[in-house]
C-alpha beads as a LAMMPS data file, in Angstrom:
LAMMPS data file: protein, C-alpha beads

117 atoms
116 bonds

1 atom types
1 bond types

-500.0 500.0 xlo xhi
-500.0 500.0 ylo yhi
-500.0 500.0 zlo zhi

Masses

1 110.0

Atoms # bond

1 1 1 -45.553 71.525 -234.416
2 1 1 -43.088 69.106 -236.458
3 1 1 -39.243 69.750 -236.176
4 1 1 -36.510 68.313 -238.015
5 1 1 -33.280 69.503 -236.688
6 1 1 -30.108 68.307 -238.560
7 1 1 -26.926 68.342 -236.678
8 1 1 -23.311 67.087 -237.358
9 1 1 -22.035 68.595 -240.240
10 1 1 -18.577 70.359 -240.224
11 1 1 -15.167 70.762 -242.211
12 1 1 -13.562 67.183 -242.908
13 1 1 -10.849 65.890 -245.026
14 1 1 -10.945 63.825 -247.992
15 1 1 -11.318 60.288 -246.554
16 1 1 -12.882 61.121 -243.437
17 1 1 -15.904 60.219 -241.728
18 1 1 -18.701 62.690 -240.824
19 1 1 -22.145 61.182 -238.551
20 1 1 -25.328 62.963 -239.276
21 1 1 -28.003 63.319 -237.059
22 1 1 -31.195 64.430 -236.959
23 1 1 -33.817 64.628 -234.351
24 1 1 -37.449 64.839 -235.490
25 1 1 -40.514 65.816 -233.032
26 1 1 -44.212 66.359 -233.443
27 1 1 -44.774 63.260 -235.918
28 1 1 -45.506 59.773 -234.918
29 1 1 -41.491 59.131 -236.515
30 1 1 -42.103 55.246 -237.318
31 1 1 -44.986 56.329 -239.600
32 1 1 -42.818 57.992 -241.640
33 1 1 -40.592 57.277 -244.342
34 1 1 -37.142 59.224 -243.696
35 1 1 -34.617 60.426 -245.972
36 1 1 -31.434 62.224 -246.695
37 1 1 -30.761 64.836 -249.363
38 1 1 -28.314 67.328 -250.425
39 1 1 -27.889 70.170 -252.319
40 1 1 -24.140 71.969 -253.565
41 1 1 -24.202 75.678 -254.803
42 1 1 -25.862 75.656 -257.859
43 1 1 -27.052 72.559 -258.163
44 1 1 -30.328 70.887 -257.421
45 1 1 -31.079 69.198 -254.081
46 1 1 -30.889 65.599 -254.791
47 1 1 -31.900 62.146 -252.900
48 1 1 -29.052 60.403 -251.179
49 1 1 -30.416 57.523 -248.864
50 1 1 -33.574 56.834 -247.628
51 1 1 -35.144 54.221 -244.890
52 1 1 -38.692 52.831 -243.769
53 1 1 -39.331 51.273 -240.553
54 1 1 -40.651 48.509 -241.813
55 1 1 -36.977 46.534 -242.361
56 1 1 -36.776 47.336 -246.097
57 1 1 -33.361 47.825 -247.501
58 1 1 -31.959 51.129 -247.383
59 1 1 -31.660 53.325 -250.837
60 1 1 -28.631 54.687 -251.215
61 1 1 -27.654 56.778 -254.810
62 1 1 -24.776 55.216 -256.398
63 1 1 -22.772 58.350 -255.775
64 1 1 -22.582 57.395 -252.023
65 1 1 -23.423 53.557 -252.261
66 1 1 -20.859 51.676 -250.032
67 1 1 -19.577 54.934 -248.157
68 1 1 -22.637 56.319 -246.249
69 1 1 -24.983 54.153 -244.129
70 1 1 -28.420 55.455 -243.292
71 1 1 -30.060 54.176 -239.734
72 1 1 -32.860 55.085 -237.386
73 1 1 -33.893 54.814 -233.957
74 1 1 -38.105 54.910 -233.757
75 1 1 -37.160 55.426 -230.092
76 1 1 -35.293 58.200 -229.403
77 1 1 -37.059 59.472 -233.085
78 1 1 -33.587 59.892 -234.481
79 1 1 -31.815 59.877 -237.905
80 1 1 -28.381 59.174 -239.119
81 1 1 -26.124 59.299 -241.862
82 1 1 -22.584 57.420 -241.327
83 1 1 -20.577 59.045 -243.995
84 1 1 -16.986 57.577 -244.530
85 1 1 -13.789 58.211 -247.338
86 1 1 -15.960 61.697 -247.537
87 1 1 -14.664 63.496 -251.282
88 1 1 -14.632 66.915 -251.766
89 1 1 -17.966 65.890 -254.033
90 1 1 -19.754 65.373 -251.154
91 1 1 -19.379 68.896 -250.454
92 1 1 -23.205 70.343 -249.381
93 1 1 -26.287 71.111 -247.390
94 1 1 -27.270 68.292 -245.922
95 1 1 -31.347 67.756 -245.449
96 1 1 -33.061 65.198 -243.978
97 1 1 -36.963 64.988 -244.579
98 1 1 -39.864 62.821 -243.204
99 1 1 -42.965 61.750 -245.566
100 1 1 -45.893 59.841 -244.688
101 1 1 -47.894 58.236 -247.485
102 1 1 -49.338 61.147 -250.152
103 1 1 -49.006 63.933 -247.266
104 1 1 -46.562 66.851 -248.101
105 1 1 -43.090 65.940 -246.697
106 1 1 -41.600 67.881 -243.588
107 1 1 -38.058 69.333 -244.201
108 1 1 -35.033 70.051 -241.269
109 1 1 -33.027 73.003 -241.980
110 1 1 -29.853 71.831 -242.728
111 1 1 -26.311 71.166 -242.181
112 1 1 -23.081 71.996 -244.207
113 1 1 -20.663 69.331 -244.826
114 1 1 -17.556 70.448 -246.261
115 1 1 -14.633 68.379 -247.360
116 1 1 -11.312 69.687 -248.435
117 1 1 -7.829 70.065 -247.519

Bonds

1 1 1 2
2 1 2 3
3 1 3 4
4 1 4 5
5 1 5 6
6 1 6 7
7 1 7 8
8 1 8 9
9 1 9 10
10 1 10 11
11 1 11 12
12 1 12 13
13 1 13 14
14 1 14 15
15 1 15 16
16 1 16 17
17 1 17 18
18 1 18 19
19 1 19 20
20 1 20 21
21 1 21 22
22 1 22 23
23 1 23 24
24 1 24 25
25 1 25 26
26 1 26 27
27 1 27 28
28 1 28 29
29 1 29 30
30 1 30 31
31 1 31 32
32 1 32 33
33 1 33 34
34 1 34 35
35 1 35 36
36 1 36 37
37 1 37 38
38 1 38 39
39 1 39 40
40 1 40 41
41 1 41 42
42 1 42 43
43 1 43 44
44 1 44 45
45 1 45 46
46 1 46 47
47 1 47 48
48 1 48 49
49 1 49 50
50 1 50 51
51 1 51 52
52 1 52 53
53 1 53 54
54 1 54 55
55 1 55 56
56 1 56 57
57 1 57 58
58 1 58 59
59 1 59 60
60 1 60 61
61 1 61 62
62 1 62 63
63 1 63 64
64 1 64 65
65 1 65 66
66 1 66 67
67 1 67 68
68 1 68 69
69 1 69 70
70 1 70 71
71 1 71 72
72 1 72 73
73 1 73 74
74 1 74 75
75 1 75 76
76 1 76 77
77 1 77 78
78 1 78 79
79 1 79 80
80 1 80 81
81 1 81 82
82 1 82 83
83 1 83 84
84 1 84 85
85 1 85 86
86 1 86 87
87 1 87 88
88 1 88 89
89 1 89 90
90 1 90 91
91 1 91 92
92 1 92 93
93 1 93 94
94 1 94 95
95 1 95 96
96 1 96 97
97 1 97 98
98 1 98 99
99 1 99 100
100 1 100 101
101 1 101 102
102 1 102 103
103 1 103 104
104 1 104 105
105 1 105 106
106 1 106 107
107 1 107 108
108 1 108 109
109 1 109 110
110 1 110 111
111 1 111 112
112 1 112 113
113 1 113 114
114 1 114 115
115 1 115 116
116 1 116 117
C-alpha cells in the first residue's frame, strides 16, 4: 500500500520559514519523480517544485524561485520543502506527489500552511 504523509505545515508570519516534510512508503522512492503542489481556496492546485533522483536541477515556479528549496533523501524515502520570507500568497494546502514514468501519480493528503499576522 503506498503512503504519502505530508507533515510541517502551520501558522507563520510574513518572512518566516516553514520545512515540509513528507514521508513516502510502499514505492521503490528513487524510482520516482517527486513533487510539491499547492492549492488556495478557490483556486486550482498548481506545481511548485519538483526533483528526480537522478541529480537534475530542481523546478521551482517563479512564484517561489529563490525562497523554497526542494530536497530528498532516497534513504530515509523522505521529501522536503525549505520555505523562507513565506508571504501571505503562499497561503495553502500543501501536496506532495510521487510519479513514475506514464503510471498514475500517488498523492499525500496534505498540509496547511498559513501565513499572516
Amino acid at each position: 500500500q503506498v503512503q504519502l504523509v505530508e507533515s510541517g505545515g502551520g501558522l507563520v508570519q510574513p518572512g518566516g520559514s516553514l520545512t515540509l516534510s513528507c514521508a513516502a512508503s510502499g514505492i521503490t522512492f528513487g524510482q520516482y519523480y517527486m513533487r510539491w503542489y499547492r492549492q488556495a481556496p478557490g483556486e486550482e492546485r498548481y506545481l511548485v517544485a519538483g526533483i528526480s533522483s537522478v541529480g537534475a536541477p530542481p523546478f521551482y515556479d517563479h512564484s517561489v524561485k529563490g525562497r523554497f528549496t526542494i530536497s530528498r533523501d532516497d534513504v530515509d524515502k523522505m521529501l522536503y520543502l525549505q520555505m523562507n520570507n513565506l508571504k501571505p500568497s503562499d497561503t495553502a494546502v500543501y501536496y506532495c506527489q510521487a510519479k513514475f514514468g506514464l503510471d498514475s501519480p500517488y498523492w499525500g493528503q496534505g498540509t496547511q500552511v498559513t501565513v499572516s499576522t
